[in-house]
C-alpha distance (Angstrom), angle and dihedral (degrees) to the residues before:
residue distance angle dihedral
X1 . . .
X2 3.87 . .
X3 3.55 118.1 .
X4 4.37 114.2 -136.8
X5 3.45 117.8 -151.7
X6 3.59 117.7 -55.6
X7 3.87 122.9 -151.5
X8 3.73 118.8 178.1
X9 4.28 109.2 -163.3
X10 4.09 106.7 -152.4
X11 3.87 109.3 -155.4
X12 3.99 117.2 -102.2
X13 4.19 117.7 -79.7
X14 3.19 111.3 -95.0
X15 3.94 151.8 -169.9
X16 3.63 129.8 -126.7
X17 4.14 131.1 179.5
X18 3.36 121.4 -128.5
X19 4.33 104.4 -101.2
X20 3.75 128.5 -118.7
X21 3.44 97.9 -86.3
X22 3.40 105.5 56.0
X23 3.75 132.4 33.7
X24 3.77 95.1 -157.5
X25 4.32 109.2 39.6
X26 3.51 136.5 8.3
X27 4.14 136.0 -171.9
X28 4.05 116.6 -95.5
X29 3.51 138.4 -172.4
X30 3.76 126.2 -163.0
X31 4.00 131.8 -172.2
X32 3.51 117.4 -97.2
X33 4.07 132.0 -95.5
X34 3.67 108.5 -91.8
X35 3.89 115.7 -142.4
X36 3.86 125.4 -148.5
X37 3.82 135.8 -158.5
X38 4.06 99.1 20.6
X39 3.63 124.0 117.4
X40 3.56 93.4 -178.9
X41 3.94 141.8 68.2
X42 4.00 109.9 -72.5
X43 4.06 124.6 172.7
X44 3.09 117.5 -119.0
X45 3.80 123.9 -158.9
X46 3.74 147.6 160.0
X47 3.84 141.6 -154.1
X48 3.62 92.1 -122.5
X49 3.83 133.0 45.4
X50 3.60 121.8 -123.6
X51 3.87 111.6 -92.3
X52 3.63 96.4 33.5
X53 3.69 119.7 172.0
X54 3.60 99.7 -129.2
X55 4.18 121.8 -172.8
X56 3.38 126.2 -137.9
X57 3.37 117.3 -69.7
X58 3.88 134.8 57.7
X59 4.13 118.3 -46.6
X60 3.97 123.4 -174.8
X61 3.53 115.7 -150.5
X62 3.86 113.1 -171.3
X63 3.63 117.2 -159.2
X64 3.73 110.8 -148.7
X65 4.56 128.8 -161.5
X66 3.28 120.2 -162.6
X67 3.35 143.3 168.4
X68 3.60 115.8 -153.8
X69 3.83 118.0 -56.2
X70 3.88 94.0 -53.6
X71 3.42 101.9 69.0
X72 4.34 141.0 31.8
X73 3.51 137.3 158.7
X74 3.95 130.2 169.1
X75 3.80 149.0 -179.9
X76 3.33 134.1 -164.1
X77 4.15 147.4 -160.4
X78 3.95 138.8 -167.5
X79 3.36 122.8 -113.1
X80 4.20 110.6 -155.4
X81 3.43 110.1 -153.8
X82 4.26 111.7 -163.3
X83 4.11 125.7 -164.9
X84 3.20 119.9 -123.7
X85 3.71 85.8 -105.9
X86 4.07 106.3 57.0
X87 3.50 89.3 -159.1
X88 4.24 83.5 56.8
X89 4.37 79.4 55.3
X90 3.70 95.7 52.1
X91 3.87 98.8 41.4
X92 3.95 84.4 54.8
X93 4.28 86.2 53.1
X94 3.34 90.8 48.3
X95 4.12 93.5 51.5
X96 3.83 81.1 44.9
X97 3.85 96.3 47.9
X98 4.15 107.9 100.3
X99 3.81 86.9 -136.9
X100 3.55 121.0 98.1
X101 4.02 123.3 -144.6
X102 4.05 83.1 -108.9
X103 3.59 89.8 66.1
X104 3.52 97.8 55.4
């Protein structure tokens, strides 16, 4: 069977606050991958269930068709998540950050 084109559309990054009852994650959904020039049946899966409870911080989640073990494509987007406190957001960056206060 030949195999057209496949594009797979990843939603927009995003940002999400941290909910009421906790200061440092909350649970997020996101709309599913869309996939492009494919009549037939494809699987589509992601690294992360829906209703994760993602941390603060920055979390990739890579949607992923496939169809069988022939043939895969994926995309992917960023999904910010920001405390309550922004200040909590950018203190977590700056733990991230590779540099070291002696570099600066």
């Amino acid at each position: 069977m030949f195999l057209s084109v496949v594009i797979i559309e990843c939603p927009a990054d995003f940002s999400i606050s941290t909910d009421s009852r906790s200061a440092y994650s909350t649970n997020v959904t996101w709309p599913t991958a869309l996939i492009h020039g494919y009549e037939g049946q494809m699987m589509l899966t992601s690294n992360y269930p829906q209703e994760t409870s993602f941390t603060i911080g920055d979390h990739v989640v890579i949607w992923t068709a496939s169809h069988g073990k022939s043939f895969a494509t994926n995309c992917n987007f960023t999904i910010s998540v920001l405390g309550k406190d922004k200040l909590a957001y950018v203190y977590w960056r700056l733990l991230d950050s590779p540099y070291k206060s002696n570099d600066f």
